[in-house]
N, C-alpha and C positions, 0 to 999 in steps of 0.2 A: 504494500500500500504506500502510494506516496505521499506524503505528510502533505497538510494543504499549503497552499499558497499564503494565505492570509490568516495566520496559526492567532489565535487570539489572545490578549493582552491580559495581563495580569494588572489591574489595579494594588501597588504596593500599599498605597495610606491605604486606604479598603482593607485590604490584608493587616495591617498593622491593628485596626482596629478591633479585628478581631482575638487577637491576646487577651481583651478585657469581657470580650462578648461572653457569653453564658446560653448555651447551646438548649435551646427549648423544644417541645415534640407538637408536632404538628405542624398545619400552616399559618403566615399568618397575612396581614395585611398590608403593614410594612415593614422596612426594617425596623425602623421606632419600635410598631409595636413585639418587637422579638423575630428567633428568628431560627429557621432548622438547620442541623447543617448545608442542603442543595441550597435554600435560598440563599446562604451563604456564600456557596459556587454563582451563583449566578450575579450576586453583587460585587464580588470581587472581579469578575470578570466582566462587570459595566453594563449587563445586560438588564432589562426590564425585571423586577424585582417576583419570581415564581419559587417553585420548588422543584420545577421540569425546565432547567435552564438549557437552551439549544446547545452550549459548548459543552455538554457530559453525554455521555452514555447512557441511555436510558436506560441498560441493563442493572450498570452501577449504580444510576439514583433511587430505583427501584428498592435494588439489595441496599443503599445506605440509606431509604427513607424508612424502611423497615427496621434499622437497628436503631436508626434514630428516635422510631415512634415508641419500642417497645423497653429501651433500655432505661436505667434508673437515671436521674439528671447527672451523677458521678461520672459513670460510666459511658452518656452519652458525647461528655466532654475531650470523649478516646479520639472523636471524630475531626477534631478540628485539624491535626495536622493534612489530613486527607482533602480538605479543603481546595489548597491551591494544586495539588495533584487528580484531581476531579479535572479542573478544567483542563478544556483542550482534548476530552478522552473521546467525544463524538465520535463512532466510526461508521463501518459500512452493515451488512450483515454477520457477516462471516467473522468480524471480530466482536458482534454482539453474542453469537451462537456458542463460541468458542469463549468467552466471560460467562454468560451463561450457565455451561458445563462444567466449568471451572467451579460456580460458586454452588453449585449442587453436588459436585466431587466434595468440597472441603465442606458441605453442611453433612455431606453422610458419613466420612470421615470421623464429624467432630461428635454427630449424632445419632450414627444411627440409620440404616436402610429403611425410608418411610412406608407406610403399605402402599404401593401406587400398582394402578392396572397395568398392563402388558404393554407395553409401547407397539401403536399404529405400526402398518406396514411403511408407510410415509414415513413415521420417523426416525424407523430401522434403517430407511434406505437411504434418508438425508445422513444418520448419522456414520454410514459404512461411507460416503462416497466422502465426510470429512475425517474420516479413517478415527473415527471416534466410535471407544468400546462402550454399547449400552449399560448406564450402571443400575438398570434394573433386569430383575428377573423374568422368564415367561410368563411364569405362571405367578401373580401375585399372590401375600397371603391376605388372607381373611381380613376386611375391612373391621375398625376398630368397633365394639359394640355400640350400637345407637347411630350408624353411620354407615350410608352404601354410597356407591360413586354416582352419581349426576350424570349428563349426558357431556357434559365438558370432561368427563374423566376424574373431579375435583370430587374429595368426598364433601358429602354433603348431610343433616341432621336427619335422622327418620323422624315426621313428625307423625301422631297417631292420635288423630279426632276422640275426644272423649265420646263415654256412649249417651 
């Protein structure tokens, strides 16, 4: 991949101010009123003030709005150096697929093989032609009690009507 032409800029004062910032979970409205770590990416990097800033990775902001939403305010403050290594990480497919895999290799790794159904033929074959080994099973095991999979695949709640 050729790195872009117009590779985008790092606001240093921007940056700086974030030493003192205090990393908070969720979105917000502006920076004043607080602010997650991606909004952060996108302030430092001069862009309109979101939490899906154009210069990241969607895959990355995804995976760090999640550790951002769910971690304790201590722990959420891990984030900040990732900050200015955020921006600039936009790419094409094939290095969001390939992040992607990556961040489900190190969550099963750190956690554990999730119960997930059997991977599409579609995504057997996407993943053989990027020479990536399925890191699930054929045959799933048993969905966790109170819980079958959806037609997206994702488990989902059994709800059951009283009588």
């Amino acid at each position: 991949m050729t790195p872009p032409t117009n590779p985008v800029q790092i606001n240093r004062d921007r940056l700086a101010i974030l030493a003192d910032l205090i990393l908070q979970s969720g979105n917000h409205k502006s920076f004043e009123d607080g602010a997650c770590v991606m909004e952060c990416v996108a302030y430092v990097a001069g862009e309109p003030f979101s939490d899906h800033p154009q210069c990241a990775c969607p895959v990355l902001t995804s995976f760090c709005i999640s550790l951002n939403d769910n971690w304790t305010e201590d722990d959420r403050q891990r984030l900040k150096p990732f900050v200015e290594r955020l921006v600039g990480t936009r790419g094409g497919p094939e290095v969001e697929l390939r992040r992607a895999m990556l961040i489900v290799e190190w969550t099963v790794t750190l956690f554990g093989r999730p119960t997930l159904p059997p991977p599409t033929p579609e995504l057997r074959a996407l993943l053989a032609q990027l020479a990536v080994q399925p890191l699930i099973d054929a045959q799933p095991e048993p969905p966790i009690a109170g819980y079958e999979y959806g037609e997206d695949c994702r488990l989902v709640a059994v709800t059951t009507e009283a009588p």
